[in-house]
N, CA, C and O atoms as CSV, one atom per row, in Angstrom:
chain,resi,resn,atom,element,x,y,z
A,1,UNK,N,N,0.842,-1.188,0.000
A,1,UNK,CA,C,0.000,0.000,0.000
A,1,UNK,C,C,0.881,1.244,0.000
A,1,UNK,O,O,2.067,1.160,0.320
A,2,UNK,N,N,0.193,2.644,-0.431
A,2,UNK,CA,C,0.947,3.751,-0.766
A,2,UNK,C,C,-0.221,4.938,0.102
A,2,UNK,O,O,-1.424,5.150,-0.052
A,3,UNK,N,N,0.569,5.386,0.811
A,3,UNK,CA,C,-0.699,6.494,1.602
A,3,UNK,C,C,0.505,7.928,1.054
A,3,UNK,O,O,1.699,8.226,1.103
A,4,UNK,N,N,-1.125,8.576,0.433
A,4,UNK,CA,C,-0.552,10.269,0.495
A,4,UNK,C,C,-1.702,10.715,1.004
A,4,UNK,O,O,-2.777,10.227,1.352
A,5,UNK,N,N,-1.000,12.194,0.941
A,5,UNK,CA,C,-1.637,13.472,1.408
A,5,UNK,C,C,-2.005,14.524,0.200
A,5,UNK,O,O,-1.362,15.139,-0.650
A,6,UNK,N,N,-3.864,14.360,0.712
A,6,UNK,CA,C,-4.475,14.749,-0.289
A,6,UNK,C,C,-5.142,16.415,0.119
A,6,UNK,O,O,-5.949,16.420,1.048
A,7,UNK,N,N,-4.917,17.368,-0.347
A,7,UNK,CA,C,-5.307,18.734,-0.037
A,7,UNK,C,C,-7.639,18.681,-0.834
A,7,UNK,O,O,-8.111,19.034,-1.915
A,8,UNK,N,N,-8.188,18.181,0.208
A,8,UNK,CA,C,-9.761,18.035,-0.382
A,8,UNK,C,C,-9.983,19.262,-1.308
A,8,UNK,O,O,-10.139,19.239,-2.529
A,9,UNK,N,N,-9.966,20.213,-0.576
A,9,UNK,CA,C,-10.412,21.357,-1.193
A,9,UNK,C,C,-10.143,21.618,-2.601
A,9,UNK,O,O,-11.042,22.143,-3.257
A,10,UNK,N,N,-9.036,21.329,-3.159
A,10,UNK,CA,C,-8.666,21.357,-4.198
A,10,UNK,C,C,-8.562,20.099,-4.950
A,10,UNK,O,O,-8.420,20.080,-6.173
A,11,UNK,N,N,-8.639,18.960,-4.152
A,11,UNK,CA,C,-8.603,17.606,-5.244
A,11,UNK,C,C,-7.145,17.337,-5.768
A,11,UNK,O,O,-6.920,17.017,-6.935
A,12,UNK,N,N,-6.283,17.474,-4.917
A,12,UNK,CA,C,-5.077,17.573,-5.327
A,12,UNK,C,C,-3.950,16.875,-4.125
A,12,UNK,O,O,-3.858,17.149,-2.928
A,13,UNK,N,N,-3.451,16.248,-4.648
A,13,UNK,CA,C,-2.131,15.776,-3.894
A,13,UNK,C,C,-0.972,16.562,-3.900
A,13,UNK,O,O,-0.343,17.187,-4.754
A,14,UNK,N,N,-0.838,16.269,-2.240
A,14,UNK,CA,C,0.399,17.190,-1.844
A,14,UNK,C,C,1.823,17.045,-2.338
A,14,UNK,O,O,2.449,16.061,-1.945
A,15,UNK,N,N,2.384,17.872,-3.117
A,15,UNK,CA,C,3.794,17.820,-3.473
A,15,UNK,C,C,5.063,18.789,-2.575
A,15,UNK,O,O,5.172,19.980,-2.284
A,16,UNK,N,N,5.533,18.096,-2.447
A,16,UNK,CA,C,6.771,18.960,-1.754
A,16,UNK,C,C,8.341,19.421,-3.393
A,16,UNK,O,O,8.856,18.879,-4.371
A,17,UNK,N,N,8.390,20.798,-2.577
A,17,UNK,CA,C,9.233,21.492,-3.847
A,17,UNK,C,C,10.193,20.778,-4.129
A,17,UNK,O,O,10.731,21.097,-5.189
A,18,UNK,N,N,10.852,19.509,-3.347
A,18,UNK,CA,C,12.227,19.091,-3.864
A,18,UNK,C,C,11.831,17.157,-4.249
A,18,UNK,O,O,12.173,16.441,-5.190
A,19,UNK,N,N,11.224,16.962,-3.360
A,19,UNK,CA,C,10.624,15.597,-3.594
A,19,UNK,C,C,9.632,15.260,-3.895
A,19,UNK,O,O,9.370,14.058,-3.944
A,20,UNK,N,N,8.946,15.989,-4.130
A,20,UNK,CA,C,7.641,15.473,-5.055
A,20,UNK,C,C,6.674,15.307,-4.208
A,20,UNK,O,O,6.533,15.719,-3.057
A,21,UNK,N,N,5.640,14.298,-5.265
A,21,UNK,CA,C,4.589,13.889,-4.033
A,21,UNK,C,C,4.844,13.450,-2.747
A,21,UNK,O,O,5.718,12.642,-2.430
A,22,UNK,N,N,3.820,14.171,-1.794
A,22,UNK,CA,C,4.662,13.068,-0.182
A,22,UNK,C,C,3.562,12.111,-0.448
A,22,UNK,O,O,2.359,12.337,-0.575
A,23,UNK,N,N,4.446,10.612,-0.526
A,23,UNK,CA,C,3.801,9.631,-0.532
A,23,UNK,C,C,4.539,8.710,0.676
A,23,UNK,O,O,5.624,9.242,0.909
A,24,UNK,N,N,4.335,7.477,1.562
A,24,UNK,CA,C,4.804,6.583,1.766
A,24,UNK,C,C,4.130,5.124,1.993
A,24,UNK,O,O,2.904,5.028,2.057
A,25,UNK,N,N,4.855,4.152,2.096
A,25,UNK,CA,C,4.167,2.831,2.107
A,25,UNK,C,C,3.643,2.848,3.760
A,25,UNK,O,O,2.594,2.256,4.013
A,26,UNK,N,N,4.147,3.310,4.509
A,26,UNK,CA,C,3.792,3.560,6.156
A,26,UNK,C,C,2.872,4.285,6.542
A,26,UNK,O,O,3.109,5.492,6.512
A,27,UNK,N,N,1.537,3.844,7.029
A,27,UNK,CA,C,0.493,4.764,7.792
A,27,UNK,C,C,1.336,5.212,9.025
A,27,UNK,O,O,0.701,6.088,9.614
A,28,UNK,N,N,1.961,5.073,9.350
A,28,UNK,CA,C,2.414,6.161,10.704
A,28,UNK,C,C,3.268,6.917,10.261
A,28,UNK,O,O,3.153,8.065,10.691
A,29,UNK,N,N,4.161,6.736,9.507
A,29,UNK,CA,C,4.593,7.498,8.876
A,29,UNK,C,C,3.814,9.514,8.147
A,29,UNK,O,O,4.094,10.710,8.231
A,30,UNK,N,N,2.592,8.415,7.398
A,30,UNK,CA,C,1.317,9.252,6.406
A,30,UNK,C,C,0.859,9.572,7.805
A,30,UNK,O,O,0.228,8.517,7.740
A,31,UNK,N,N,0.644,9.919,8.725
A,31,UNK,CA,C,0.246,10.322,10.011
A,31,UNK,C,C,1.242,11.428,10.589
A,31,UNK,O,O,0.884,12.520,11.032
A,32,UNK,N,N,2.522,10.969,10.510
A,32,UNK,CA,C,3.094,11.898,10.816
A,32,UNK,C,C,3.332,12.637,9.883
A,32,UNK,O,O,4.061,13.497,10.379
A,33,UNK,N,N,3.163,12.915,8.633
A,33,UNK,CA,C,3.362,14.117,7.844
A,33,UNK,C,C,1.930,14.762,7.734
A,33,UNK,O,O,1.689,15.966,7.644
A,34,UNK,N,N,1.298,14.036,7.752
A,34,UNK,CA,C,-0.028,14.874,8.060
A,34,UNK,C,C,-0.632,15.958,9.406
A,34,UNK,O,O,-1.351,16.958,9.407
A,35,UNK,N,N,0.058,15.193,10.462
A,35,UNK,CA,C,0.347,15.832,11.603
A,35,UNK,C,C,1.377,17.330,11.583
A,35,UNK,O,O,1.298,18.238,12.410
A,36,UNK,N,N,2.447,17.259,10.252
A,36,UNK,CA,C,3.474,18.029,10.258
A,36,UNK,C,C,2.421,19.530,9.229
A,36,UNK,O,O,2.227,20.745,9.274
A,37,UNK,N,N,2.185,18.758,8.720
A,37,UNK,CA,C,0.831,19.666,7.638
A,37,UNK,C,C,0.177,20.745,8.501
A,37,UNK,O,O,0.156,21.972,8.407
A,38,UNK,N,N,-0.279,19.998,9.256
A,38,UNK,CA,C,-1.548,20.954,9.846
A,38,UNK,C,C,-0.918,21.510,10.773
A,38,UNK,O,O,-1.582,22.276,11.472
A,39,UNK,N,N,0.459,21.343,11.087
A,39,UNK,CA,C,1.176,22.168,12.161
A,39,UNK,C,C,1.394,23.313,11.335
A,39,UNK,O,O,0.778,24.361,11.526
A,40,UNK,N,N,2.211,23.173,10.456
A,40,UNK,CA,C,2.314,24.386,9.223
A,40,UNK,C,C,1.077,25.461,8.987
A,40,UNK,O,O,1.208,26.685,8.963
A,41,UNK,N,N,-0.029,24.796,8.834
A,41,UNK,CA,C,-1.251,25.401,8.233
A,41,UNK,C,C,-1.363,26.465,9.696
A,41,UNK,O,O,-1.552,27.645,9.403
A,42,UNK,N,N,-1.269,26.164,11.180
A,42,UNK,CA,C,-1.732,26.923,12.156
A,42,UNK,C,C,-0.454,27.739,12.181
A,42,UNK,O,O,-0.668,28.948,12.273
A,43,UNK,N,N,0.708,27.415,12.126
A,43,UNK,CA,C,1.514,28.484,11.978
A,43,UNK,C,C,1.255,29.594,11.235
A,43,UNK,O,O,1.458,30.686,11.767
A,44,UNK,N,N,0.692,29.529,9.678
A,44,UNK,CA,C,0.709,30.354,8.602
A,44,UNK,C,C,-0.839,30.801,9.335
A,44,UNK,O,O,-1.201,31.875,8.855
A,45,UNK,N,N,-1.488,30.448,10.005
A,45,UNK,CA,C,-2.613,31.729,10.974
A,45,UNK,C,C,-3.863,30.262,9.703
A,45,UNK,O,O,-5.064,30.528,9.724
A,46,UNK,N,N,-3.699,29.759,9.354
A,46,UNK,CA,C,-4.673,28.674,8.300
A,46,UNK,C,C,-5.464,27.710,9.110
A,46,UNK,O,O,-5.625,26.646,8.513
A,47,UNK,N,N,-5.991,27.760,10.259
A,47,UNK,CA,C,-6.274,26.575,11.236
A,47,UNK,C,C,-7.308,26.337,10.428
A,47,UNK,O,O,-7.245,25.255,9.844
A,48,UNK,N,N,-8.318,27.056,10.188
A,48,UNK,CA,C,-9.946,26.713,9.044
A,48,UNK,C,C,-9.415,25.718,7.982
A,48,UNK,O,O,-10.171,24.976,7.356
A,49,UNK,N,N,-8.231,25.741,7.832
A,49,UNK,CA,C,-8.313,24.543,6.355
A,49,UNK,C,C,-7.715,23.177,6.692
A,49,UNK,O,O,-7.460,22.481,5.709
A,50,UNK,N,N,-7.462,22.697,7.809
A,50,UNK,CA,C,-7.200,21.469,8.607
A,50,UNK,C,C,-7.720,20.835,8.720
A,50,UNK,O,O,-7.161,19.880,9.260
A,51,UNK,N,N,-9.301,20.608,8.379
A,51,UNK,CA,C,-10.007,19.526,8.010
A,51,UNK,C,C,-9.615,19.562,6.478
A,51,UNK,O,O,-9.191,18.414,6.344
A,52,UNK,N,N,-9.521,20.022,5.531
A,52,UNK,CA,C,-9.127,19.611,3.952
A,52,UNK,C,C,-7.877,19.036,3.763
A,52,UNK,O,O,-7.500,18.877,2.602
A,53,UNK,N,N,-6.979,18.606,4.920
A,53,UNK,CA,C,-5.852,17.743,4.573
A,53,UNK,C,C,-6.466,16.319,4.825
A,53,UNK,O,O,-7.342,16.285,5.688
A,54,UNK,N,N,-6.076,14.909,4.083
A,54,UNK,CA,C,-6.446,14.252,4.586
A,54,UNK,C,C,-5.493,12.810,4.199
A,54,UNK,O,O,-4.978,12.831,3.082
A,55,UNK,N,N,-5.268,11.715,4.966
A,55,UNK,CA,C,-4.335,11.098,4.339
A,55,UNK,C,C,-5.064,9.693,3.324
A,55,UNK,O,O,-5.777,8.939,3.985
A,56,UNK,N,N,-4.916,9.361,1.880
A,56,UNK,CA,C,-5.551,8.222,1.150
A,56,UNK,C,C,-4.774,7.320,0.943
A,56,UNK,O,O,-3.561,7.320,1.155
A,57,UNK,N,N,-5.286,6.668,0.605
A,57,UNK,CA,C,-4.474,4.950,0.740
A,57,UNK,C,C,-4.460,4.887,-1.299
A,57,UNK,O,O,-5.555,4.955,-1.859
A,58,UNK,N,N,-3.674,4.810,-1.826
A,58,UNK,CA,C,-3.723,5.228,-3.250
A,58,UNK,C,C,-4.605,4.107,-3.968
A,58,UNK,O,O,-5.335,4.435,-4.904
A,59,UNK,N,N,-4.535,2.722,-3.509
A,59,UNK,CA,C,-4.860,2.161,-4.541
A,59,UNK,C,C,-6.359,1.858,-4.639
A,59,UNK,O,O,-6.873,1.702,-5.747
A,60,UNK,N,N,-7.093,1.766,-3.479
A,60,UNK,CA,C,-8.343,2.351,-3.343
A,60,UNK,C,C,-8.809,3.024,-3.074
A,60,UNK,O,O,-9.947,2.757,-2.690
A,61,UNK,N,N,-8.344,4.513,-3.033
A,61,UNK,CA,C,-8.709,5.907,-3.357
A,61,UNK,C,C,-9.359,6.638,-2.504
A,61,UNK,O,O,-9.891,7.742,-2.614
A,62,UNK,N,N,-9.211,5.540,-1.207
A,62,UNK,CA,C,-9.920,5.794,0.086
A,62,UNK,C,C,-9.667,6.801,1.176
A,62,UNK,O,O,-8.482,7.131,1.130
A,63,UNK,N,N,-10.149,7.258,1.890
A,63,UNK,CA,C,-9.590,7.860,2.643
A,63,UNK,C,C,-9.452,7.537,4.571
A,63,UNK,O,O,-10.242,7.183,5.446
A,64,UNK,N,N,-8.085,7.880,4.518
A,64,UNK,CA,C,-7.941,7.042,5.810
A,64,UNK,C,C,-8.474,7.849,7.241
A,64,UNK,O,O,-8.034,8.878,7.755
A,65,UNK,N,N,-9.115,7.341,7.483
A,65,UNK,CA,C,-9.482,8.237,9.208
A,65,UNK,C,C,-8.508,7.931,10.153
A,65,UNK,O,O,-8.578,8.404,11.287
């Protein structure tokens, strides 16, 4: 399995400027960058858009709670 981080609002997967999509085969991993996300988002004053991060499991398109 492959979990990324999917931005809802926009329908779009998260890319980072030097590595690309953040993807990994590890849900704790996809937990902790998702965790790192929404730390970012309250820094930048963004707490309202922290429900639109969310982490999916790629190959069934699911989304992980």
């Amino acid at each position: 399995m492959r979990y990324t981080l999917l931005n809802k609002l926009l329908d779009r997967k998260l890319t980072h400027p030097i590595y690309g999509v953040w993807a990994t085969p590890d849900l704790d991993e996809a937990r902790d960058m998702l965790d790192a996300c929404k730390e970012h988002l309250v820094i930048q004053g963004l707490t309202g858009l922290q429900d639109k991060f969310v982490i999916v499991e790629e190959e069934a398109g699911k989304e992980i709670l």
